[in-house]
C-alpha positions in Angstrom: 168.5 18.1 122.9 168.8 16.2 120.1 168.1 16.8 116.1 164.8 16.0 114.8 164.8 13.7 112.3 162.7 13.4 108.9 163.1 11.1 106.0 160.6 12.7 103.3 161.3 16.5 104.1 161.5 18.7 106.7 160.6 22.6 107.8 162.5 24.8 110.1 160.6 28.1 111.1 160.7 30.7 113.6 156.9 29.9 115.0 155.9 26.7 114.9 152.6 27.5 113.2 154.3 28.1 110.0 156.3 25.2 110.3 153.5 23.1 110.4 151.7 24.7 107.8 154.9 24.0 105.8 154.7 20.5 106.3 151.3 20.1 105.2 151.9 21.1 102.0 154.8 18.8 101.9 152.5 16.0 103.1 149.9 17.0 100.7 152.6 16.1 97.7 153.9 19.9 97.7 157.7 20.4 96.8 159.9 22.8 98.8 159.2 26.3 97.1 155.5 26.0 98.0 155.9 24.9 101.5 158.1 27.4 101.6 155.4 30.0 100.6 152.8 28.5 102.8 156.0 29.0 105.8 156.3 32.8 104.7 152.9 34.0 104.2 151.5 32.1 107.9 155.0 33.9 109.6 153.7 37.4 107.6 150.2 36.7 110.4 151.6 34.8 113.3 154.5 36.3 113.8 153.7 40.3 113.1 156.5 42.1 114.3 159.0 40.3 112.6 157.7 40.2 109.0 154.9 40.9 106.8 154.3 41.2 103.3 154.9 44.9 103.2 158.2 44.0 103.3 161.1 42.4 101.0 162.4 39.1 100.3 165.2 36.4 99.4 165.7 33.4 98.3 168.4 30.7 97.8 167.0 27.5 95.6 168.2 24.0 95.4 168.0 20.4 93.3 170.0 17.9 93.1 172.3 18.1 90.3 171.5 21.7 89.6 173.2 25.1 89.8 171.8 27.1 92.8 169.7 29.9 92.2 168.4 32.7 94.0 165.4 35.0 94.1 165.9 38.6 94.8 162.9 40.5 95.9 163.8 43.4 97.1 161.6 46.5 96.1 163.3 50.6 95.1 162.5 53.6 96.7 159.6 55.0 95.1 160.4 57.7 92.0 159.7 60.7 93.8 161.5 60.0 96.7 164.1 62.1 96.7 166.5 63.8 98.9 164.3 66.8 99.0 161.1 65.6 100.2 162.8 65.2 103.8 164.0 68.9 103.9 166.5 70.0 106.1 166.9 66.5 108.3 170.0 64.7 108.8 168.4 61.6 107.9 165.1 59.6 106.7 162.9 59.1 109.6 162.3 55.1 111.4 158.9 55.8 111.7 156.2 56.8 109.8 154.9 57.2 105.9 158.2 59.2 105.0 160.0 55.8 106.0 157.7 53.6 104.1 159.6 55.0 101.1 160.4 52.2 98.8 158.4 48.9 97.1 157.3 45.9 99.4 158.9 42.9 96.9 158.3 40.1 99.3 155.1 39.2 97.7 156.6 39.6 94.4 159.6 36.8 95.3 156.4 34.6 95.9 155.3 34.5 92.6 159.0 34.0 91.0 159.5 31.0 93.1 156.0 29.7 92.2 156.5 30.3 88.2 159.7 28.3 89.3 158.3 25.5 90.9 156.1 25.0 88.2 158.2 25.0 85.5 161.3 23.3 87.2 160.3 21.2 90.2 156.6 20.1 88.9 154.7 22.5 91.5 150.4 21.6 91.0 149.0 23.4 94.0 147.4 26.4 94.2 148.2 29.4 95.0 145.1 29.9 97.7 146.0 26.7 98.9 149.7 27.8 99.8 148.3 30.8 101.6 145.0 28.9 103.3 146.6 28.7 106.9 148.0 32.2 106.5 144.2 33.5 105.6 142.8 31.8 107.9 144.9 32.8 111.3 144.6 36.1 109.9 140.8 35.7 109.8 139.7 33.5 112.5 143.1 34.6 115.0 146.4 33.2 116.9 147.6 33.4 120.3 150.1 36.4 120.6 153.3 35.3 121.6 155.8 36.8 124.3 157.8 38.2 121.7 154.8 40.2 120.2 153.9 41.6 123.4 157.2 42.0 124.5 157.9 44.0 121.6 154.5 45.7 121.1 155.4 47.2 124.7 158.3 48.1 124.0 158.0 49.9 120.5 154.6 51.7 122.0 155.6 55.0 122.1 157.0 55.0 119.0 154.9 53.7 117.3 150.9 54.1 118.2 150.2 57.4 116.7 151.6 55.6 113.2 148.4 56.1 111.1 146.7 52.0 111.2 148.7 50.9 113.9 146.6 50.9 116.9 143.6 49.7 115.0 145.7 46.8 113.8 148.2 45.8 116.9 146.6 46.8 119.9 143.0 45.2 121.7 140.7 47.8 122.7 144.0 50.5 123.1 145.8 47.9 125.5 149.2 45.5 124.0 147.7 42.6 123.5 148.7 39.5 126.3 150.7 36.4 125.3 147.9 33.8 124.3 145.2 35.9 123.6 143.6 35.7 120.3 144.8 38.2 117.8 143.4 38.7 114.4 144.0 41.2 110.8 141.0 40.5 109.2 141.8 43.2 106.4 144.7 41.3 105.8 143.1 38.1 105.9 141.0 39.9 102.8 144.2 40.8 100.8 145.9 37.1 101.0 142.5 36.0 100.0 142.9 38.3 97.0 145.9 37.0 96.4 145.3 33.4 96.5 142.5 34.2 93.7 144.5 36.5 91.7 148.1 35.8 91.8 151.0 37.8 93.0 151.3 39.8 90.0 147.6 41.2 91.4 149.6 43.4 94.2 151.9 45.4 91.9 149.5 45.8 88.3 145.9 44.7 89.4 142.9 45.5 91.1 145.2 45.5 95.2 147.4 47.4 93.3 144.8 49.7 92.8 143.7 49.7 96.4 147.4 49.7 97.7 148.2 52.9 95.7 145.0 54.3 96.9 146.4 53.6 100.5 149.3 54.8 100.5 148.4 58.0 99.3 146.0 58.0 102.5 148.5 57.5 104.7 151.1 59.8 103.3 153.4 57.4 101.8 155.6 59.1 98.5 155.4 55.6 96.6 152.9 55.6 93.3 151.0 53.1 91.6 154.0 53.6 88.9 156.5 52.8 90.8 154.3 48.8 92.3 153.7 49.0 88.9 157.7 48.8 87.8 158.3 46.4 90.5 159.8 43.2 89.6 161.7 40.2 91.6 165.0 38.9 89.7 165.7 35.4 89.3 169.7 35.1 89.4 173.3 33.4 90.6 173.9 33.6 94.1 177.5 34.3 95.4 179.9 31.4 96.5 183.1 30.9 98.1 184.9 27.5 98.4 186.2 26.8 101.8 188.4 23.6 102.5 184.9 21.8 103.3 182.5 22.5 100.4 181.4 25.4 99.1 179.3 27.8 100.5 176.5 30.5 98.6 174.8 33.7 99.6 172.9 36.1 98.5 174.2 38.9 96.2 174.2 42.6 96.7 172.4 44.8 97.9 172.9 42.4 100.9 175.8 41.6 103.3 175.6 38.0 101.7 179.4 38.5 100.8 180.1 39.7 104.8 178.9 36.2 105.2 180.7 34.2 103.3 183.9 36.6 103.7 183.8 35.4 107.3 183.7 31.8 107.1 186.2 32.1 104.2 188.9 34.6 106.5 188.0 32.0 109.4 189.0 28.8 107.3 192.0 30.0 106.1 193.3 31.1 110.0 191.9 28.5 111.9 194.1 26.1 113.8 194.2 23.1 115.3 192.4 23.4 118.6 190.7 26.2 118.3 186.8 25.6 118.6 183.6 28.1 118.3 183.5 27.6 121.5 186.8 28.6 122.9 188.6 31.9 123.3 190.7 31.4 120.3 187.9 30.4 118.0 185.7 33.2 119.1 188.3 36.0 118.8 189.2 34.5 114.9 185.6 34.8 114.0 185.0 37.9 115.7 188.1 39.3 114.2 187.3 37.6 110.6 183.9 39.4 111.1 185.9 42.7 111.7 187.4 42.4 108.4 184.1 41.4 106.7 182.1 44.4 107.8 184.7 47.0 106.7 184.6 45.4 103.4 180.9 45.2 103.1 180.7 49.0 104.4 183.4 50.1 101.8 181.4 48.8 98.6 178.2 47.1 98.6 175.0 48.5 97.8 172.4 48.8 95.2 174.5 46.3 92.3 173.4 48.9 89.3 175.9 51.7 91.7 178.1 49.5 93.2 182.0 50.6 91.7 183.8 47.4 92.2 182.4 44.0 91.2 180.9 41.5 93.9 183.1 38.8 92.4 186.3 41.0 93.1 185.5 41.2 96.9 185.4 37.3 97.2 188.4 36.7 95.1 191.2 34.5 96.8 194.1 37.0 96.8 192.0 39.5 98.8 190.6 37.0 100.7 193.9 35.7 101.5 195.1 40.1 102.7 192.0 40.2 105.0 193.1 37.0 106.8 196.4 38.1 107.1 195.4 41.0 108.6 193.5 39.5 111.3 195.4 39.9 114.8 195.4 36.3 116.5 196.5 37.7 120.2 194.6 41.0 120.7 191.2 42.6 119.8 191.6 45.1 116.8 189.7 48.5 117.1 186.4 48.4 116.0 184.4 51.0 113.7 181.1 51.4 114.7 178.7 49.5 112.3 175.4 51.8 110.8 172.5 48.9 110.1 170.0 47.5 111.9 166.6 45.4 111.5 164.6 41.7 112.4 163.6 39.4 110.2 162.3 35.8 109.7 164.2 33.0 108.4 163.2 29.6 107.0 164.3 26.5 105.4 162.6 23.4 104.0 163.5 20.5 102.2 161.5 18.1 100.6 161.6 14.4 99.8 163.2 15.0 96.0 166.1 16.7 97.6 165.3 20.2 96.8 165.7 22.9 99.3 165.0 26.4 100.0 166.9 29.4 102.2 164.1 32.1 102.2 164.2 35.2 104.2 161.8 37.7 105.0 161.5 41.0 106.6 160.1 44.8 107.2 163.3 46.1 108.6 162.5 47.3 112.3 159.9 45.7 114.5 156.6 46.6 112.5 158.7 48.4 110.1 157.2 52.2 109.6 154.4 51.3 112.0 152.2 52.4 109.3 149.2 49.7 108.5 147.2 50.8 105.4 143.7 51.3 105.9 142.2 49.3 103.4 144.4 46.4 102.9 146.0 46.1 106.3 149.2 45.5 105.2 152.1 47.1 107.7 155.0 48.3 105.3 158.3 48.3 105.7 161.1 51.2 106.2 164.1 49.7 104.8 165.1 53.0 102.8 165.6 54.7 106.1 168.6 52.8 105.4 169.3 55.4 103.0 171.9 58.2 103.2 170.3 61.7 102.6 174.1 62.9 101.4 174.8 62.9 98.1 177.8 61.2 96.7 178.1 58.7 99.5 177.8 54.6 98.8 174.7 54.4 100.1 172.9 58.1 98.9 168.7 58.1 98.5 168.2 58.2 94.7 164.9 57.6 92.9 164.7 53.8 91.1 168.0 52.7 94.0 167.7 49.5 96.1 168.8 50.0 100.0 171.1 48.0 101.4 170.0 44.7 103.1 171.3 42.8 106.1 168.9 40.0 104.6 171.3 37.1 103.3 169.9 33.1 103.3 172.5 30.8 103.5 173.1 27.4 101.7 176.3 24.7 102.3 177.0 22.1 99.5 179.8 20.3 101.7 182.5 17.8 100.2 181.2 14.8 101.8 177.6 15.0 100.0 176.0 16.8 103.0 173.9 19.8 102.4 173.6 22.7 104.6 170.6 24.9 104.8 171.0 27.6 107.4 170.0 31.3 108.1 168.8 33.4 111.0 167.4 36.8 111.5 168.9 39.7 113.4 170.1 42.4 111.4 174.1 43.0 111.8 174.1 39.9 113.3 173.0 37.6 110.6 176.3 36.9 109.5 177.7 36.4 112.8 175.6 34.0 113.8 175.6 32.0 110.1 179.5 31.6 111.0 178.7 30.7 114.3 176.2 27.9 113.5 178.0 26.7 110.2 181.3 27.0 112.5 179.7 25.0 115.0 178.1 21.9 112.9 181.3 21.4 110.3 184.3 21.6 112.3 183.1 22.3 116.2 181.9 19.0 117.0 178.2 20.0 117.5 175.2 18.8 115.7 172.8 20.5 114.1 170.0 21.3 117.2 173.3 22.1 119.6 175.2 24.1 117.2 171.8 26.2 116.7 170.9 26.5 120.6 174.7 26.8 122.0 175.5 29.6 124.2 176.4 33.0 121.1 178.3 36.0 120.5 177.4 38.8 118.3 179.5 42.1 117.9 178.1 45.5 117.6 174.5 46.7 117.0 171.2 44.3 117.2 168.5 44.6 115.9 166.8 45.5 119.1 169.2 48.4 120.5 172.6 50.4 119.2 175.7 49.6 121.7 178.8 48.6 119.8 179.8 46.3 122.3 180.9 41.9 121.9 177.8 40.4 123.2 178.2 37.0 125.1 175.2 35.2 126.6 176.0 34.1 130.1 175.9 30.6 129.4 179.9 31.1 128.4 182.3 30.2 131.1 183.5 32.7 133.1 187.3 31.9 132.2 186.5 32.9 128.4 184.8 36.0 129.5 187.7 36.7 131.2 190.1 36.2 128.5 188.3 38.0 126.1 188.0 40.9 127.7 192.3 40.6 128.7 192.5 40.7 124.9 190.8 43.8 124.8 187.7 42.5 123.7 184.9 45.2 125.1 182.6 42.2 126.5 178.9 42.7 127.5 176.8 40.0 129.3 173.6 39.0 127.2 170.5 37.0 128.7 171.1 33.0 128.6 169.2 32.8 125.3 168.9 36.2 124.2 166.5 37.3 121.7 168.9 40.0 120.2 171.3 37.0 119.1 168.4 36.5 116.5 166.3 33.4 115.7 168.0 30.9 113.9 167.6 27.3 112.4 169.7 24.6 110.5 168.4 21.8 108.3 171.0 19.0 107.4 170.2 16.8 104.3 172.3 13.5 104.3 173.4 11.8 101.1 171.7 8.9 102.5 168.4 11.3 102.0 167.7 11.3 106.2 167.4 15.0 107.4 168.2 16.5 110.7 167.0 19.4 112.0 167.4 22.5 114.5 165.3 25.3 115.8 166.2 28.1 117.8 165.1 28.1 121.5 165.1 32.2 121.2 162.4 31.7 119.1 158.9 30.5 119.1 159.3 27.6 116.2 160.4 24.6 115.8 161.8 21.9 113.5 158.4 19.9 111.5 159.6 17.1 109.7 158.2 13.9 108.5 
């Protein structure tokens, strides 16, 4: 497999129905933030377990010559939701309008990078034309994929009492078959609405209206008030120079800094020799990633109640103590991470040079499983994510962002090249960011191989809760084996194993050719031109 190639931009998605309805806009003289919307709202039809836009959002943005910036779209949990609506549980439920407990912001990062594009990068199209293939697979249908009815089945129980859900998932009561036409015509009548109205129209116009009204229905605690005080934050990303380039993320309330943490630990430690691929790069980068995590779980959440600033955790002297802490020979024990989640990544670039790292997501697989009735939009449950304690980092308060596992990642290296990477997958995003950039800058891989090559990923998936270091069985036997000698607690995963997330990679060279890689987990593909 080698990488596909474009000269005048390029889309990486994980279905290859948005990736090609990413390139058409390019093709039609569209710059990268609108492809990037016509990527995101086709993945929020076509690919409905993963994403929707009852969910939130992020952004990294790039032009030559320009500081980075990023888009945070991440909504707050509702103003009367409060420790006390869930009584005496332990914690906020996965399921259900109690868990679909704070602002869907996704739509709202769409209109930020849209006011962007036109004021910075010289965006003319329309907004109904960025989300025309979206409306119309919602409308007129698209053949369900494996992982849909894979994960329909397997979420079933949990899920189809969810007020909407059957109506909107399931075909006459039965999981819909891989290939079989699937279609959300109520959604298909709010993108419309959309398209006509603009993105402001879901949080203070007439689908706000109807979305309050909904989630009333439903049960949901969120209130017109609090769509109404939603609003997506145009800002700095986070950075850390590595020996190669430097690198940015997203800032809190994601684990953007557990990602750039790792690659930073890993480039200080690494030595010559070791390789992604071996048993000494794999323990540094499952030990970096160690580190990372307890870091991340010790201070970052909602920025506005974070104690310690973001800029402190990715200084060089603490950088340099985490690496130095890192045990080279053995496995250190391992505390038991708490997040979870799927997603959907994406990247474009177009023929200026401009580039976007977008992610997307409703937390679990459908999120709350509730659809609204009206609108047909399935909404998240990312405040489940939420402690119900008081005083704790991550406590349920009124107005608070959750913590996200959502980070998009961006790579401006020494040598003029420039990285644009991400994948979904919960706790494992960062893991396998390090794993692909890893791969690509010093591994020897390129782009497509360093994206498909055999992964690990430590601790919780998005799809399950075992704490264990996950290894598809495409590794050799011999690095098993020596991994588990140095205590490493290794469990076999499927050759290319949907829990080790969908990811993708899009190179641009100074030369202005692009390369390109999609994840064979995945139902997408690289679309380039």
């Amino acid at each position: 497999m080698k990488p596909i190639l474009g000269s005048r931009g390029a889309v990486v998605a994980s279905h290859s129905l948005a990736a090609q309805a990413g390139l058409d806009i390019l093709r039609e003289g569209g710059n990268a933030i609108e492809a990037t919307i016509a990527v995101a709202s086709t993945l929020a039809v076509v690919y409905p377990h993963m994403t929707g836009i009852g969910g939130d959002g992020f952004w990294l943005l790039h032009a030559p010559g320009e500081a980075i910036r990023s888009i945070d779209a991440c909504g707050a949990a509702g103003r009367q939701v409060t420790p006390a609506l869930y009584g005496d549980r332990a914690s906020i439920p996965w399921r259900g309008p109690l868990a679909a407990n704070t602002v869907a912001g996704t739509v709202s990062g769409w209109g930020v990078a849209q006011a962007y594009s036109q004021a910075m990068w010289g965006g003319r199209l329309p907004l109904s034309r960025l989300l025309e293939s979206a409306v119309y697979y919602a409308r007129e249908g698209f053949p369900v994929t494996h992982s849909q009815q894979d994960n329909t089945r397997a979420k079933l129980a949990e899920l189809q009492a969810q007020p909407g859900f059957a109506e909107a998932f399931l075909t006459a009561g039965e999981v819909p078959s891989y290939g079989q036409r699937h279609r959300f015509p109520k959604l298909a009548e709010t993108l419309a609405q959309i398209g006509r109205a603009g993105c402001d129209d879901f949080y203070r116009g007439e689908l706000a209206v109807q979305i309050a009204a909904d989630l009333a229905a439903v049960g949901s605690p969120l209130l017109a008030d609090d769509l109404a005080g939603h609003l997506a934050q145009l800002k700095d990303p986070l950075s850390v120079e590595l020996s190669v380039g430097t690198v940015y993320n997203q800032a809190p309330p994601t684990q953007g800094v557990a990602s750039l943490l790792i690659l930073a630990i890993y480039d200080r430690i690494r030595q010559a020799g070791w390789s992604p691929d071996n048993v000494e790069g794999i323990h540094a980068l499952v030990e970096a990633t160690k580190q990372a995590f307890v870091l991340r779980d010790r201070h970052v959440t909602d920025p506005d109640a974070m104690s310690v600033a973001v800029d402190h955790l990715l200084d060089g002297n603490l950088i340099d103590q985490l690496a130095a802490a890192v045990p080279l020979d053995a496995a250190s024990p391992w505390p038991a991470p708490v997040s979870d989640g799927d997603t959907t990544w994406l990247g474009v670039i177009d023929a200026a040079g401009r580039a976007v790292s977008m992610i997307q997501s409703i937390y679990f697989e459908f999120g709350s499983g509730v659809v609204l009735p009206q609108s047909g939009i399935w909404w998240q449950n990312r405040g489940c994510s939420f402690d119900l304690k008081p005083g704790r980092l991550r406590s349920l308060c009124p107005g608070r962002k959750p913590f996200h596992t959502l980070n998009p990642a961006m790579a401006r290296l020494n040598d003029g090249r420039l990285l644009v990477y991400g994948t979904m997958g919960g706790e494992g995003q960062p893991q396998t960011q390090a794993a692909v950039f890893s791969r690509y800058v010093w591994g020897g891989h390129d782009v497509r191989s360093a994206v498909a090559a055999p992964r690990w990923l430590l601790g919780r998936t998005w799809a399950e809760q075992s704490t264990t270091l996950k290894l598809e069985s495409r590794y050799p036997e011999a690095v098993l084996a020596r991994l588990r000698e140095m205590g490493h607690p290794v469990e076999l995963a499927g050759d290319f194993d949907e829990r080790m997330g969908h990811a993708g990679a899009l190179v641009l060279h100074p030369d202005g050719h692009i390369e390109g890689g999609e994840d064979p987990r995945s139902d997408g593909c690289v679309a380039a031109w």
